[in-house]
C-alpha positions in Angstrom: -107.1 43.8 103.8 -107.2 46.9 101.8 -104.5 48.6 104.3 -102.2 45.5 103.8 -102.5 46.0 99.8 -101.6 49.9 100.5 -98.4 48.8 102.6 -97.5 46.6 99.9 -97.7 49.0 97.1 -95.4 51.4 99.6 -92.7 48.7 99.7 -93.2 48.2 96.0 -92.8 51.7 95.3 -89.8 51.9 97.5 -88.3 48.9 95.6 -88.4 50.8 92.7 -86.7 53.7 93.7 -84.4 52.0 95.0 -84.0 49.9 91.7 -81.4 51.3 88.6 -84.8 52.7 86.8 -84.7 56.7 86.9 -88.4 56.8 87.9 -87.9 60.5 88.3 -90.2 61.9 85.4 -93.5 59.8 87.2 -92.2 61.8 90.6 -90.1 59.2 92.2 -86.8 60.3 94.0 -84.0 57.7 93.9 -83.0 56.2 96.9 -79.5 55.4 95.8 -78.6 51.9 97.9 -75.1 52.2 96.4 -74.4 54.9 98.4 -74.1 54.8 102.4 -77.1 57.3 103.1 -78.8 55.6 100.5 -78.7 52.6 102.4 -79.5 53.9 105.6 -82.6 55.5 103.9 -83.4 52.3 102.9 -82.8 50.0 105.8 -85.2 52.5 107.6 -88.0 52.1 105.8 -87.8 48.5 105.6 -87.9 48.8 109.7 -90.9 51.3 109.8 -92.5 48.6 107.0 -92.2 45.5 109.3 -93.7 47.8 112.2 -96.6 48.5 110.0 -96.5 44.8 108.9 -96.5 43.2 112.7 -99.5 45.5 113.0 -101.6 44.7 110.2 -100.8 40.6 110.7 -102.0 41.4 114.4 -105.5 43.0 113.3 -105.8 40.2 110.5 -105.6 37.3 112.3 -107.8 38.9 115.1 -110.3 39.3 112.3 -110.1 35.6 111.0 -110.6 34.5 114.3 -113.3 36.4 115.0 -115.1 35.5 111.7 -114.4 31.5 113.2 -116.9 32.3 116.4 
């Protein structure tokens, strides 16, 4: 559960950088989506995020079911 919470703050985090804030003074680079690197950068990490996603569902359902036995 807790690495689940972690991959959600990283796709938070990444939502806000990606967001109009300048979150630059709490040490946040942009990742500027209106751009086309920007949006490469982004569609990236939203790949490597479902990998990490598939993953963790895997190892929490084999958890649950192991918790029914």
């Amino acid at each position: 559960m807790a690495e689940c919470f972690e991959l959600a703050g990283q796709i938070r985090t990444l939502d806000m950088r990606a967001s109009p804030y300048d979150l630059a003074a709490l040490g946040y680079s942009p990742v500027k989506v209106e751009t086309p690197p920007g949006r490469v950068e982004y569609a990236a990490a939203q790949r490597g995020f479902a990998e990490q996603a598939a993953r963790l569902r895997t190892r929490l359902l084999d958890a649950m079911d192991r918790c029914d036995t």
